[in-house]
N, C-alpha and C positions, 0 to 999 in steps of 0.2 A: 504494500500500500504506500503511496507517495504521500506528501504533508497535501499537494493539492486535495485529493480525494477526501482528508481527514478531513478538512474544512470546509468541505462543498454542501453539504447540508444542513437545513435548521435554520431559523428565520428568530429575531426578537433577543432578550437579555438571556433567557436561558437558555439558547440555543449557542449565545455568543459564550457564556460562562461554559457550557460545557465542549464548545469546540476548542475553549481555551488549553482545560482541562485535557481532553483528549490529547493534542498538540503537546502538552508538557509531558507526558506519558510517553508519547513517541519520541520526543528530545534524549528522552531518555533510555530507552529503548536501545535508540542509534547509540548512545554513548558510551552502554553496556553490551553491544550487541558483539563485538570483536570479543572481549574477555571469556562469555556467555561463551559463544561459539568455540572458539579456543577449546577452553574447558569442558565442552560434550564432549569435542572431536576426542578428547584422550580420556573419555571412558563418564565421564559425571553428566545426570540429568538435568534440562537446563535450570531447572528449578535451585540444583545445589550449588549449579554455578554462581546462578544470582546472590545467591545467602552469601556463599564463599567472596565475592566481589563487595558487596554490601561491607561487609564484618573489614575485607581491606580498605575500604573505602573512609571508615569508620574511625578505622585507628593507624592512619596513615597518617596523622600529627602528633602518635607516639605517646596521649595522654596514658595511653597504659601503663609508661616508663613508670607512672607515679603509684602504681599496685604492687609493686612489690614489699614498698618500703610502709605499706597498712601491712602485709601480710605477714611480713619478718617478725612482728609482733606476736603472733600468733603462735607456741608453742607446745607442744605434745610430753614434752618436760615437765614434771611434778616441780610447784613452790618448793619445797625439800628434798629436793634430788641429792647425791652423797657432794656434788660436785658444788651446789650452790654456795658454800661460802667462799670456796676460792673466786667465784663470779663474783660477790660482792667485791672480795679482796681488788680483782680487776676495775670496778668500779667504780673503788675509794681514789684508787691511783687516777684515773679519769676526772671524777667530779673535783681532786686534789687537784690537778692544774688546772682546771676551770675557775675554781676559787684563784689560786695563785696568779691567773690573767686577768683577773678584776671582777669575774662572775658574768652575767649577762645584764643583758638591762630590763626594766620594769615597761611592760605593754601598756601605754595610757586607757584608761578607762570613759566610758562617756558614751557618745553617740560618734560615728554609728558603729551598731554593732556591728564585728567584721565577720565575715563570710565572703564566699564564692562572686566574683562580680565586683566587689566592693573598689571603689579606687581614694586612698586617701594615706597621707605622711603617717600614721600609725602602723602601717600595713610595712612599711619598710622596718618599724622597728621590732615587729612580731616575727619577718624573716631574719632578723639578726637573732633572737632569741632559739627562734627554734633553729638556726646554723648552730650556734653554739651548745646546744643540747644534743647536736647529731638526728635532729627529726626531719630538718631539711638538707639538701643537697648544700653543697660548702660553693657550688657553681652557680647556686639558683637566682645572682641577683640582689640588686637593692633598688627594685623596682614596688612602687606604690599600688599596683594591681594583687587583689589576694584573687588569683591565679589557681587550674587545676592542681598544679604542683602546691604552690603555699596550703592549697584543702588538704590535700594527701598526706602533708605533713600535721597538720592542723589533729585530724584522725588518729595517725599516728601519736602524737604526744597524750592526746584523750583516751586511749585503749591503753598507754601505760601510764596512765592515772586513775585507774579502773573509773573513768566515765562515759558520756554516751559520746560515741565516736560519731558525732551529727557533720564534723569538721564547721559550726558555731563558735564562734569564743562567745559563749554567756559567759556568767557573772563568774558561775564552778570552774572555768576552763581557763577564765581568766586570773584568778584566786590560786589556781596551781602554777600557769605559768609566772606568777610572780611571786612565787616562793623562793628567797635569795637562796643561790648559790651553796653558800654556806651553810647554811641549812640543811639542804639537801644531802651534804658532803654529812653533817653528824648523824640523819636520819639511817644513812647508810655504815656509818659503825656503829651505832646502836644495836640495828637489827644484825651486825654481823656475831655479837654477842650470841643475841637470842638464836639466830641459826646455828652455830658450832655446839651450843648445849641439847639442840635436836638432831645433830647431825649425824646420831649414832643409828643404826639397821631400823626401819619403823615397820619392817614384814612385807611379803612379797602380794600381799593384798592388802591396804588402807584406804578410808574414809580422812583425809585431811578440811578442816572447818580454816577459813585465814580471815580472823574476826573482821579488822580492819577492811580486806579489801569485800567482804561479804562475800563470798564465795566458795564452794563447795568440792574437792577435785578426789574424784574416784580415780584411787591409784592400783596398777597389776604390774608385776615386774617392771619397776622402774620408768613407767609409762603411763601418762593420764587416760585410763579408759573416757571419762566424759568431766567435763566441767558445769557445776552447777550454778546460776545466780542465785543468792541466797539474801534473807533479811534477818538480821541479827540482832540483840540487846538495843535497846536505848542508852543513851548515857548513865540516864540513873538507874541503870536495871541490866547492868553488861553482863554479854554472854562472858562465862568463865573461861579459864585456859583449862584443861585437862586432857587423861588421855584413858579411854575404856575401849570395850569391845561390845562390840552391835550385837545382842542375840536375840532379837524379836521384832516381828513385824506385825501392829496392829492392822487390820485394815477395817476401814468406816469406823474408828473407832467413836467411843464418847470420849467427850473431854470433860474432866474431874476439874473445876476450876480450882488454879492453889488460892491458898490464902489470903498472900499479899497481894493479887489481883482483886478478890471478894473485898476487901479493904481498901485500895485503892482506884478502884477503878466502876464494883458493880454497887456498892453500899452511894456512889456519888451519882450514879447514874439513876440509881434506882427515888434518889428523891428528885430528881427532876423529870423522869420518865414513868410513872410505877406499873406502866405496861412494858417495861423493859424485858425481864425473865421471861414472859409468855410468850413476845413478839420474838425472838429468840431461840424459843425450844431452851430453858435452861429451867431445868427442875431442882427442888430443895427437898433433903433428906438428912434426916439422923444420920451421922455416922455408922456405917455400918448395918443400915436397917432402909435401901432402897425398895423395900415392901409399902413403908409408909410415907407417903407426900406431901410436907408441907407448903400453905398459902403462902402467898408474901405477905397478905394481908395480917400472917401470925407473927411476923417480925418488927421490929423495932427499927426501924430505920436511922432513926436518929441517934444511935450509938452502932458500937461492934457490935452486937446480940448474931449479928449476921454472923458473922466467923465462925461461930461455934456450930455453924451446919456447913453442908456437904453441897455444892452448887454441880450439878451435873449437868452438860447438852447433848440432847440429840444429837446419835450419825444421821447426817443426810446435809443435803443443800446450806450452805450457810454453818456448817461447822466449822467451830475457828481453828481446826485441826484439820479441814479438809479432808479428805477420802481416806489418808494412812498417817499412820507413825511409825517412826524408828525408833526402837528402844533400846539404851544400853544403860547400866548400872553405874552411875555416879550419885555423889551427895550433895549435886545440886538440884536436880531433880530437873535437868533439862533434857529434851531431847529434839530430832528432826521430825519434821512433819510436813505436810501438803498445807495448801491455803486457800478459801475460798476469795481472796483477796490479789487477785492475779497482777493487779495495777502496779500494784510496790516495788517490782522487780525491773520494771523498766524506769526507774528512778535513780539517779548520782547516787542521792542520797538513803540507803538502806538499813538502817536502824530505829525499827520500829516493834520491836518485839520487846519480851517479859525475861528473856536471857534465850529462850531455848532456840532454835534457829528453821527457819520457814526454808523448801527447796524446791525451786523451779525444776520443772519436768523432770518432778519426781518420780516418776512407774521407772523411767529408765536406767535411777540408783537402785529402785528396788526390784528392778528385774536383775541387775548385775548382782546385787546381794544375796538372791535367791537361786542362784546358778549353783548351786550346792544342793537344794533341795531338788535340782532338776521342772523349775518353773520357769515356765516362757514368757515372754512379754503379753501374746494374747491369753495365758491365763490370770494375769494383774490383773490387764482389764477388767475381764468376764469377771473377777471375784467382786472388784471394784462397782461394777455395772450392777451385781446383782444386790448392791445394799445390804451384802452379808455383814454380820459382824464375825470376824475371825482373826484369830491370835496365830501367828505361825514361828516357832520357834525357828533362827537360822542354823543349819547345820554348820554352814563354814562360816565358826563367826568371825569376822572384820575388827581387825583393829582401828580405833578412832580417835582423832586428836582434834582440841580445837587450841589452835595455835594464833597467834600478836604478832606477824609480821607484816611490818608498815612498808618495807622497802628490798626488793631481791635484785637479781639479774642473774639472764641465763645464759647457755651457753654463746647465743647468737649478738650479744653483747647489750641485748636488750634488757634497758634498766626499767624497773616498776616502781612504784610508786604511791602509797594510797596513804589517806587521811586518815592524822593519829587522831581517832575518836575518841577514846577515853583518856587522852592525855599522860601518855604513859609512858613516852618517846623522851621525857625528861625536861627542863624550864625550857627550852626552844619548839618545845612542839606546841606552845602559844602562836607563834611562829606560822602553822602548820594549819590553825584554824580561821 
C-alpha cells in the first residue's frame, strides 16, 4: 500500500484524524520495516521482531546503565553472615577517609521537593552527596537536572537506609542523607561490637528478627531463603534482643490480650468507646474458666478492676494476630504473627507494635518452617482458608534471634544503614533521629 492510497478516503474531522493516525502507523511501519524483515528472514516471527526492535529502540540511550547500581543493593547474604564484621571493618576504613576529607555536604531543604525532572542549584548538591557516599557514578556530573541516573542513585541510597526506594527525597530521605559523616563512621563501630559478639555458628537453619531495620531474614546454609518486612516495638514498648527456638505454629489463632495492653490501651478505649470489646470480637473471662463470660457492663472502668480478667479475640477477620502465630519460649512473652493491618508494612517508619513482631507474607516463613513436618504451601493455605483452629508443633525446630543492628555491609561493598530507634547507638544516635 502507498501513503497515496492510505489517505485517499474519508471526508470531515474524523476522517482527517484518522487518516492522520493511519499515516503515523505506516511512518512507522516503513521505519521498522528493514529490522522486522531482517529479523524473520533469520528464523523470528515478525511479531518478535517488532518487540525485539521496540525493547532496542527503548534503551538505546542506555538508561539501563542506571539498574544495576539499584540492584547491587540487593543481597542473598544473611545481616550475620560469619564474614560481616570484616565488611564493616572494610567500611570503617571507607567512611574513615570520608570523615578525614571533610565528610559530604548537607542537601538544602524546602521547596521543591527533588525528584525525576526536577531542575534547580540543590540538585547539584544532592549529586555531590550521593558521589561521595559511592550511590552515584564519580562521572555523573555537576549538572542541576535530577536526571534518570541522579533517580537511580536517589533508590539506591533509600534501599540502604531501609526506606521506600520511590527515588523522592521527602522529608525521611532527606533526614538520612544529612546524617554527618561522622556519625555514620561511629554508627558503624558501634555495631561492629555488636556483630563480633554474634559472630559465633547461629545453625545451619535460622529465623534472624534486625529490630532496627524491621525486618525479618529466613536463613538455610548461609543463604537468605526469603526476606520478610516486618513491624516491631514502639519506642516505649521495644521489641527485646534474645535468642530461642521456634516450636509451634498456631494457626487462626485467639489472641489472649497481655496485661499491659488491657491497661494501656483497652481500659482507655473502653471509656471513650464502650462498644469497643463487642465491635471487636474481644471477650472477658475469669482466668482460667472461658466457660463463663463476663459483661463489660460488670467492670469498672474507671480503675484497673479490668486487669484482673482474661481479655480474649476471636480467630477470624480483624484479628490482631491475623491468620497464624509463631511461637517460641522466651520470658518476654513475645512472638511472630500475621496482621490484619496490611498498610504498616509499606511504611519508612515500622514501629508500631507491643514488642512482639508482625510479618509480611507470612504463609511463606511458615511454609519454610514446616518443611520438617512435610507441609506445602497449599496446605497453609487450605488450613488457613478453613478457619481451623490448630496448634502444630514444629518438628525441625529453628533457631531465632532478634538482634540491634543499626549499620552492616556486605560483601559487594554495600553499606546499610537504619535508624537507631531506641537510642541505643550511644549520645550520637540523637544525631540519628
Amino acid at each position: 500500500m502507498t501513503l497515496r492510497a492510505v489517505f485517499a478516503g474519508g471526508s470531515g474531522a474524523f476522517a482527517g484524524a484518522r487518516r492522520l493516525a493511519v499515516g503515523a502507523a505506516v511512518l512507522v511501519g516503513l521505519m521498522v520495516a528493514g529490522p522486522v524483515q531482517e529479523a524473520a528472514a533469520q528464523g523470528s516471527t515478525p511479531l518478535q521482531a517488532l518487540q525485539n526492535y521496540k525493547v532496542r529502540a527503548e534503551w538505546a540511550d542506555k538508561f539501563d546503565a542506571t539498574l544495576p547500581a539499584v540492584n547491587a543493593v540487593k543481597s542473598s547474604s544473611p545481616t550475620l553472615s560469619p564474614e560481616t564484621a570484616s565488611y564493616i571493618e572494610q567500611a570503617i576504613q571507607r567512611y574513615g577517609q570520608i570523615v578525614a576529607q571533610g565528610g559530604w555536604p548537607q542537601v538544602p531543604p524546602g521547596e521543591p521537593t527533588l525528584r525525576l525532572g526536577v531542575k534547580n542549584a540543590k540538585v547539584q548538591v544532592l549529586r555531590q552527596r550521593l558521589m561521595i557516599s559511592g550511590d552515584l557514578s564519580q562521572t555523573a556530573g555537576s549538572a542541576q537536572t535530577f536526571d534518570s541516573y541522579v533517580d537511580a542513585a536517589v533508590r539506591r541510597f533509600q534501599l540502604r537506609h531501609g526506606l521506600n526506594p520511590d527515588g523522592v527525597v521527602d522529608q525521611a530521605t532527606l533526614n538520612a542523607l544529612n546524617v554527618p559523616a561522622q556519625v555514620r563512621l561511629r554508627q558503624l563501630e558501634t555495631n561492629l561490637v555488636r556483630v563480633r559478639s554474634m559472630s559465633g555458628y547461629l545453625g545451619d537453619r535460622y529465623v534472624m528478627v534486625n529490630i532496627p531495620a524491621a525486618e525479618i531474614e529466613a536463613v538455610e546454609d548461609g543463604r537468605v531463603r526469603s526476606r520478610h518486612t516486618g513491624v516491631v516495638g514502639k519506642v516505649d514498648r521495644p521489641s527485646p534482643v534474645l535468642s530461642s527456638k521456634i516450636h509451634e505454629i498456631n494457626f487462626n489463632p485467639y489472641w489472649t490480650v497481655p496485661v499491659s495492653i488491657i491497661k494501656k490501651d483497652l481500659i482507655p478505649k473502653m471509656k471513650e468507646d464502650p462498644e469497643y470489646l463487642t465491635r471487636n470480637k474481644i471477650k472477658i473471662y475469669r482466668w482460667g474458666n472461658t466457660d463463663e463470660e463476663l459483661m463489660p457492663t460488670e467492670i469498672d472502668w474507671n480503675t484497673d478492676e479490668a486487669a484482673q480478667y482474661m481479655f480474649r479475640q476471636e480467630p477470624g477477620e480483624g484479628n490482631s494476630l491475623g491468620t497464624v502465630k509463631i511461637n517460641f519460649h522466651n520470658q518476654h512473652q513475645v512472638y511472630l504473627h500475621d496482621t490484619p493491618a496490611k498498610n504498616l508494612f509499606g511504611q519508612d517508619f515500622r514501629f508500631h507494635s507491643s514488642g512482639c513482631v508482625r510479618v509480611q507474607n507470612v504463609r511463606e516463613l511458615i511454609t519454610w518452617l514446616l518443611e520438617g513436618n512435610d507441609w506445602t504451601r497449599a496446605q497453609v493455605d487450605e488450613t488457613i482458608r478453613s478457619g481451623e483452629q490448630l496448634d502444630v508443633p514444629v518438628k525441625t525446630q529453628t533457631a531465632i534471634y532478634f538482634s540491634y543492628i543499626t549499620a552492616w555491609a556486605t560483601a559487594d561493598g554495600v553499606v546499610h544503614f537504619r535508624q537507631d530507634i531506641y537510642d541505643r547507638d550511644g549520645a550520637e544516635g540523637l544525631a540519628l533521629r
